[in-house]
C-alpha positions as CSV (number, residue, x, y, z in Angstrom):
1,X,75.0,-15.4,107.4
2,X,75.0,-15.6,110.9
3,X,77.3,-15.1,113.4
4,X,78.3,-18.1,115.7
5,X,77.8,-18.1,119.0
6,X,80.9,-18.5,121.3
7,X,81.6,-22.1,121.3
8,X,82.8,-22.0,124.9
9,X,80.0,-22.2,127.0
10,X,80.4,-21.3,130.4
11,X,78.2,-24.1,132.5
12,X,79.2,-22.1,136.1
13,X,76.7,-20.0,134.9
14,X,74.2,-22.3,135.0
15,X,75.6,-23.4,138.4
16,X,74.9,-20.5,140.0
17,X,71.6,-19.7,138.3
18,X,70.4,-22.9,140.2
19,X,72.4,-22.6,143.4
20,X,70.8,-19.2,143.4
21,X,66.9,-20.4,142.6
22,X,67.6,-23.3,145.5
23,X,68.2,-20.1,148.3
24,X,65.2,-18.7,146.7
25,X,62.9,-21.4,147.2
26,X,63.9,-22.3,150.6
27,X,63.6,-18.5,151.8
28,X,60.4,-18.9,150.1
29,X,59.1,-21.8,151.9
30,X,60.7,-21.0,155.7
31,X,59.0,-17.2,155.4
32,X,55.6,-18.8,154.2
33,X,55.7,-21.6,157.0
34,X,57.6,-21.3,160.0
35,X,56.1,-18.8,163.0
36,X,57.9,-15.7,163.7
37,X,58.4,-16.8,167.0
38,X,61.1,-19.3,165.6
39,X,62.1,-17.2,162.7
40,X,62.6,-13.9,163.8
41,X,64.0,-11.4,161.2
42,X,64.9,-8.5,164.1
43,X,67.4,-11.1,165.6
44,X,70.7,-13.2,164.5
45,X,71.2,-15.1,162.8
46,X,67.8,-14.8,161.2
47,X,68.8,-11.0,160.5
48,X,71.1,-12.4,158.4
49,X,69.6,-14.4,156.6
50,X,67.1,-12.2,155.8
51,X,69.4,-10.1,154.5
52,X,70.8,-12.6,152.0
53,X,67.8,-13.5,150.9
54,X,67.5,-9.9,149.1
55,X,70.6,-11.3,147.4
56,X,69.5,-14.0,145.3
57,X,66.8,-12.2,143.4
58,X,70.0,-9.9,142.0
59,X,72.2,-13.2,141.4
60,X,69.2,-14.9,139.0
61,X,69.0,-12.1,137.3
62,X,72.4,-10.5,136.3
63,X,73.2,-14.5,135.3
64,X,69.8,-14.1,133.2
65,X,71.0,-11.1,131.6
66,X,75.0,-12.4,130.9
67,X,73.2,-15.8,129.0
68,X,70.6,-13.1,127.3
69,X,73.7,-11.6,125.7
70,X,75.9,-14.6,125.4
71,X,73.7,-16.3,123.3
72,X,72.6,-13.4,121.0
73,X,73.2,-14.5,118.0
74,X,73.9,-11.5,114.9
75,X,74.5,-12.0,111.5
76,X,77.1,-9.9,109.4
77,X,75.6,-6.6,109.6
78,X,75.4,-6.8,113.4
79,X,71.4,-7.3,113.4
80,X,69.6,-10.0,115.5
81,X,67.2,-12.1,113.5
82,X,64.0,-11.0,114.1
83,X,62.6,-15.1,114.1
84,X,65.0,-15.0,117.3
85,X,63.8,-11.3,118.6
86,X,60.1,-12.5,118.2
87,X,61.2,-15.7,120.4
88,X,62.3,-13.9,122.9
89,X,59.3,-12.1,123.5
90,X,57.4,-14.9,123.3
91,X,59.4,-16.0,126.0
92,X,58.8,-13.1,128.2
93,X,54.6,-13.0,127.1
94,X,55.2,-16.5,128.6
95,X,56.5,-16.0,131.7
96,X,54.7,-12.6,132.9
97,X,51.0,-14.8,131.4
98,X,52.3,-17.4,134.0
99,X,53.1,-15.0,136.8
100,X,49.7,-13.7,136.3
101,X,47.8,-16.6,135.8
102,X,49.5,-18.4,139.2
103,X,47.7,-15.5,141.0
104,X,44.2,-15.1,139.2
105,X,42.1,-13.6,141.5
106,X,39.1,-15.7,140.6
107,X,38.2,-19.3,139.7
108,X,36.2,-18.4,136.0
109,X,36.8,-15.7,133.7
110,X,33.1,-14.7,134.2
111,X,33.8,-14.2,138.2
112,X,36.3,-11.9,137.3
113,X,33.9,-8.6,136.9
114,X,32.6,-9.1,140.5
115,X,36.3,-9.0,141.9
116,X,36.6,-6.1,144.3
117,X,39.3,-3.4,143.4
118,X,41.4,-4.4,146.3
119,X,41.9,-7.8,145.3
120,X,42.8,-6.5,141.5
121,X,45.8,-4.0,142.8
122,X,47.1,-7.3,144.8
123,X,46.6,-9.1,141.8
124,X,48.8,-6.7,139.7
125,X,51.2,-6.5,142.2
126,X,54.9,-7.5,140.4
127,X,56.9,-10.4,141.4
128,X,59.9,-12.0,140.0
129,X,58.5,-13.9,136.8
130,X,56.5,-10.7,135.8
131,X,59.6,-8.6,136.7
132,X,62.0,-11.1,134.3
133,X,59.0,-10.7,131.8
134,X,59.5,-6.7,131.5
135,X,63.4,-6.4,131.6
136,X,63.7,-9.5,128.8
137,X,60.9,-7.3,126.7
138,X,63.5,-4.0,127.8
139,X,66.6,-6.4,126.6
140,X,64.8,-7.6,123.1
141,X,64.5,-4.0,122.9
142,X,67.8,-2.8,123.1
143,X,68.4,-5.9,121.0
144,X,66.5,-4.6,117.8
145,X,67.1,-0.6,118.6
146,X,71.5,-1.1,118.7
147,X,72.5,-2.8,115.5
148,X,76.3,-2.6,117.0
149,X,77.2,-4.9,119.4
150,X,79.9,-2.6,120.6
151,X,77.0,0.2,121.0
152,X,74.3,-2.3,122.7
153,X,76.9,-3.0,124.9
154,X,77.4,0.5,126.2
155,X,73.8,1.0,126.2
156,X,72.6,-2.0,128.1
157,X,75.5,-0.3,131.0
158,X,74.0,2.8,130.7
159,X,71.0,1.8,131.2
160,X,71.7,-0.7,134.1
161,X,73.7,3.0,135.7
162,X,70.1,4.7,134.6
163,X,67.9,2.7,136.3
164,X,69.9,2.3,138.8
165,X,70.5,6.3,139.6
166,X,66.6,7.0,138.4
167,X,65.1,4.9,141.2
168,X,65.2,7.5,144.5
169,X,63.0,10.1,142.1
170,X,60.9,7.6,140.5
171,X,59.7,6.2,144.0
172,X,58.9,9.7,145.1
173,X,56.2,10.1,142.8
174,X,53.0,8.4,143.6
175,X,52.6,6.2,140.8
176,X,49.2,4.7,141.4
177,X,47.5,8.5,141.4
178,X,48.6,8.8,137.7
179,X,48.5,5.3,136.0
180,X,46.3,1.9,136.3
181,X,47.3,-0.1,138.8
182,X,48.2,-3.0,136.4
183,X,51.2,-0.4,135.1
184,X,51.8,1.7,138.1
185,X,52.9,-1.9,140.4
186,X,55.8,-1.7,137.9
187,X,57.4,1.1,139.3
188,X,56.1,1.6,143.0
189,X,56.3,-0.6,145.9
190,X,53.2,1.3,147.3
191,X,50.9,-1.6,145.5
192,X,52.9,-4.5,147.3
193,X,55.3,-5.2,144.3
194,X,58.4,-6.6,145.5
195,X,60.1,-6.8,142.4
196,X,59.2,-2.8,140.7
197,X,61.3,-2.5,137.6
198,X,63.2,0.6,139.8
199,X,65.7,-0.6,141.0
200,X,65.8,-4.6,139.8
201,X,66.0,-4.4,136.2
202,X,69.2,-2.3,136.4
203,X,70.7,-6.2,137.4
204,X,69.7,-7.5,134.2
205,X,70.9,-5.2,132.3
206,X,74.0,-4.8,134.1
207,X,74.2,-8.8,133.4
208,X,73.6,-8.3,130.1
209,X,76.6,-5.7,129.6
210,X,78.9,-8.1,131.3
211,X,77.8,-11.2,129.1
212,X,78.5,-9.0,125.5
213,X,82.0,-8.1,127.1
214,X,82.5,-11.6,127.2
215,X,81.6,-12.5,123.7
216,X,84.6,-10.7,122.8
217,X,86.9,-12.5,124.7
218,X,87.9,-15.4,123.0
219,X,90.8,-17.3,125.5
220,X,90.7,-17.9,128.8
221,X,87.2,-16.5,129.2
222,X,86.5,-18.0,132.3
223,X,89.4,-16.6,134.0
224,X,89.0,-13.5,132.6
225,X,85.5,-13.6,134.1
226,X,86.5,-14.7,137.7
227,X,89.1,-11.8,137.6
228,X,86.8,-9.2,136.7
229,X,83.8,-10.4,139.0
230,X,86.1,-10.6,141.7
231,X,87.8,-6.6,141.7
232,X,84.2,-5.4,140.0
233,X,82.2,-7.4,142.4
234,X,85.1,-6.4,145.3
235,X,84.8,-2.3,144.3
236,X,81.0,-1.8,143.8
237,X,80.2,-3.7,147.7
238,X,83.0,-2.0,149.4
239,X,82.2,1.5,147.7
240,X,78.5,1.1,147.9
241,X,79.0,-0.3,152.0
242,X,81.0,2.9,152.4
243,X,79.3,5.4,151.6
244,X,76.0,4.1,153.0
245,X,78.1,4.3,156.4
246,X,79.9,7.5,155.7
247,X,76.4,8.9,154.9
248,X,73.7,7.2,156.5
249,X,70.3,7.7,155.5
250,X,68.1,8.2,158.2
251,X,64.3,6.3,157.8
252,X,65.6,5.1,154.4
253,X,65.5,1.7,152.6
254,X,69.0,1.6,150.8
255,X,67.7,-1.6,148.9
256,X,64.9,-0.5,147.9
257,X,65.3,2.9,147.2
258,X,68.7,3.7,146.5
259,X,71.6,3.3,143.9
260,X,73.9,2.1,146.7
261,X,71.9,-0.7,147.5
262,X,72.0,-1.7,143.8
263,X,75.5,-1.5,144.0
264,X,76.6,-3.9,147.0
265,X,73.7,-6.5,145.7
266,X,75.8,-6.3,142.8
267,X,78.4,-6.5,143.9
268,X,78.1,-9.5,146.3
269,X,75.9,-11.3,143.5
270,X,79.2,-11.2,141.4
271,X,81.5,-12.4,144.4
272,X,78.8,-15.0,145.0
273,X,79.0,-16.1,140.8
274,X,83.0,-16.2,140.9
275,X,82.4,-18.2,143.9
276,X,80.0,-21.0,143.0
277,X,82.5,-21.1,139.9
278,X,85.7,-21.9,141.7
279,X,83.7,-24.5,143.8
280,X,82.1,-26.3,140.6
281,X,85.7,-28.5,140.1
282,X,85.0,-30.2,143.8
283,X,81.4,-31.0,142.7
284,X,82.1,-32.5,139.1
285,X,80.3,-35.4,140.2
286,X,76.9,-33.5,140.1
287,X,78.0,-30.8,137.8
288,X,75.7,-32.1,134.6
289,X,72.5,-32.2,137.2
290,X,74.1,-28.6,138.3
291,X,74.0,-27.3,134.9
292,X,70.4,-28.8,133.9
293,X,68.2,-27.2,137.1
294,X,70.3,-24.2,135.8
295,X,68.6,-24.3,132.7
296,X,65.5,-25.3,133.7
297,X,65.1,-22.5,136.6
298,X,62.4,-21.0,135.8
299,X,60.5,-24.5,135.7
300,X,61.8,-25.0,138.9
301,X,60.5,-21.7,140.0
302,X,57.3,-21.9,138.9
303,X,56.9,-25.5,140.0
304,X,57.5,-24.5,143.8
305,X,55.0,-22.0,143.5
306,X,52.6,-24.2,142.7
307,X,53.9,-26.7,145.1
308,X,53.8,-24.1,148.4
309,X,51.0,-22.1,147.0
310,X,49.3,-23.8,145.0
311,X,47.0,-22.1,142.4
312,X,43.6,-20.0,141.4
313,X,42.2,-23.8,141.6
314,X,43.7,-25.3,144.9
315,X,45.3,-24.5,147.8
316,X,48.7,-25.9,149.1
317,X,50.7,-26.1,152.4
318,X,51.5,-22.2,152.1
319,X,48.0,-21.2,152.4
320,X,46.3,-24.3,154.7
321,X,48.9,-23.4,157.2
322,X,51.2,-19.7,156.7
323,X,53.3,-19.1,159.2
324,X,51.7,-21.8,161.6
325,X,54.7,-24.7,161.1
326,X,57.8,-25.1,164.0
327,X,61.3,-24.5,162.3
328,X,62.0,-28.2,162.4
329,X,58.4,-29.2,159.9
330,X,59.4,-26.4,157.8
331,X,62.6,-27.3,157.0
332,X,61.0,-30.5,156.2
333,X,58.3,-29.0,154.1
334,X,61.2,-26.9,152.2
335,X,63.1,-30.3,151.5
336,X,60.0,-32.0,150.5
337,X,59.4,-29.4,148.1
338,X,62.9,-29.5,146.3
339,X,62.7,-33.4,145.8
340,X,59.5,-33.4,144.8
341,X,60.3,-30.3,142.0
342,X,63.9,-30.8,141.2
343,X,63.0,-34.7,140.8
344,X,60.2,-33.6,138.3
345,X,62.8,-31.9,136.0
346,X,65.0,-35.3,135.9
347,X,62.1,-37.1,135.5
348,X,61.2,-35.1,132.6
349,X,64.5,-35.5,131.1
350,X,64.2,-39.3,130.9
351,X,60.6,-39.1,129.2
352,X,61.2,-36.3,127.1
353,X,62.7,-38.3,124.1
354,X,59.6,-40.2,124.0
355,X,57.4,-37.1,124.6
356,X,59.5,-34.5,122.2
357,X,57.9,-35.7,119.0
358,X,55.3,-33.6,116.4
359,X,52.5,-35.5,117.2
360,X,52.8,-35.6,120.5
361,X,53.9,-32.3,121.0
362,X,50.5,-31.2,119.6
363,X,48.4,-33.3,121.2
364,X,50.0,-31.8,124.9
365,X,49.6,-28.4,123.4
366,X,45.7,-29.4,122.9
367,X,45.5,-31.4,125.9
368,X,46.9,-28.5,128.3
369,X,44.8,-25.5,126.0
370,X,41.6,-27.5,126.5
371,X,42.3,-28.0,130.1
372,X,42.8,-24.7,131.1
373,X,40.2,-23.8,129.1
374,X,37.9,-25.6,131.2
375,X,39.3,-24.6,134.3
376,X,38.8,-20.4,133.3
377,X,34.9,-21.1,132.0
378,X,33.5,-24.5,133.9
């Protein structure tokens, strides 16, 4: 017998999942588009907003850890059903295979042999769906390994703290001396990874811990949530902003490399949660299409991609013009981009009664295998 899941689900969740991916893709568009001479990083208020941007990656995923946990469903024994553990991972096999295949270095499968080894390391380089990909396999992991829920709890937090206080030593080694470049982009930045497992699982899991604390609170979850995000959220960016004042590190990325930039993403991406939550009441008009691009986020994500980068089989507005558009176009070009995917997803809701069905299920399944297939081996 199974274990219900809480029956109180909290929807600012979702809210901020998409209010995050939104920040994400326009960062993601101005950066690709706009010159340097109108969007200058080394100067206000782009500084700024430069600096935020290395704050939405941590929001999407501690909220992707909390639903992880909060929708973990055990039975009596405290054991996850392995049909649900085998989902997951299906789910991550998913999303790293589409990472990948959104940055196949070559048009065919047979032009891959002839694909210099340059062009392989930027290939294996890890971004943010191959990054989600590896800490939901770590999650599934600590999933089957801590029958308990009280113990998976503890040892998703220690593990968040472990990463977390592992990642100064783990980027002093050099990683891509020892291991293939498809593993070693995992846990180095010296490959062009963005998103190396050191330091940026440690938000998942850290999301995770907090989303099993609140399965066990059955009243008043939400305000019991906003409290603790806000003194949590309020004492690990005011001690982490102190004492990377009080002891400066000279020639040192403390985002990148360091524990205390863990902790004041953290805790600004927990601020920045409570936040969106006490604004949802003023926006209940648009709070159900709030709570669906929440859910669909990574569709969202992925369908910019394709949108500003296109793919292994076209080219888009990010590669005919990077970093060639004024300010003004690529705001326009960011705006474009959001109508054109978030309207996708609404569209998609109205067809998908129709679509949703066995038989046509399978024939899209077919459709899209044989597709592809042609695409890799024409």
């Amino acid at each position: 017998m199974q274990q219900a899941a809480p029956s109180q689900r909290l929807y600012e969740l979702d809210a901020a999942k998409f209010v995050a991916m939104l920040l994400m893709i326009v960062g993601h568009a101005l950066d690709a588009l706009v010159r340097p001479d109108e969007l200058d990083i080394t100067r206000l208020p782009w500084s700024l907003w430069h600096w935020w941007r290395g704050i939405t990656a941590p929001i999407f995923l501690t909220i992707s850890g909390m639903l992880f946990a909060l929708t973990l469903r055990r039975d009596d024994r405290g054991r996850v059903e392995r049909s649900i553990l085998r989902r997951r991972i299906l789910r991550a096999v998913q999303v790293g295979a589409i990472g990948y295949l959104l940055v196949l270095p070559a048009h065919r499968l047979y032009d891959l042999p002839f694909v210099e080894n340059e062009v392989w390391r930027a290939f294996f380089q890890v971004n943010i769906l191959q990054l989600v990909a590896a800490s939901l396999t770590i999650l599934v992991i600590f999933a089957a390994v801590f029958d308990d829920e009280r113990v998976f709890r503890r040892a998703v937090l220690l593990g968040s703290i472990a990463i977390a206080a592992l990642t100064p030593l783990v980027h002093r080694i050099a990683w891509y001396d020892h291991l293939p470049s498809a593993l070693a982009a995992y846990v180095s930045y010296d490959g062009g990874s963005l998103f190396p497992v050191f330091p940026f699982s440690a938000f998942m899991l850290f999301g995770a811990w907090l989303g099993a604390r609140l399965r066990t609170i059955e009243y008043e979850r939400l305000r019991w949530f906003r409290r603790t995000g806000i003194v949590l959220g309020g004492m690990l960016a005011v001690v982490g902003v102190t004492i990377s004042t009080a002891v400066p590190i000279a020639g040192v990325d403390i985002y990148r490399y360091t524990p205390i930039g863990v902790a004041i993403r953290e805790g600004v991406a927990l601020l920045f949660i409570v936040g969106v939550s006490l604004a949802l009441p003023a926006l209940r008009a648009i709070e159900r299409l709030l709570v669906l691009f929440g859910k669909q986020a990574l569709t969202i994500y992925v369908l910019h991609l394709v949108l500003l980068f296109g793919s292994p089989w076209f080219s888009s507005i990010g590669r005919l013009y990077p970093k060639a558009l004024s300010l003004g176009e690529g705001i326009a070009a960011a705006i474009t981009i959001l109508v054109l995917t978030l309207g996708s997803v609404v569209a998609w809701q109205h067809v998908r009664p129709y679509i949703l069905r066995p038989a046509v299920v399978q024939a899209l399944r077919i459709g899209v295998a044989v597709v592809l297939a042609y695409l890799l081996l024409a």
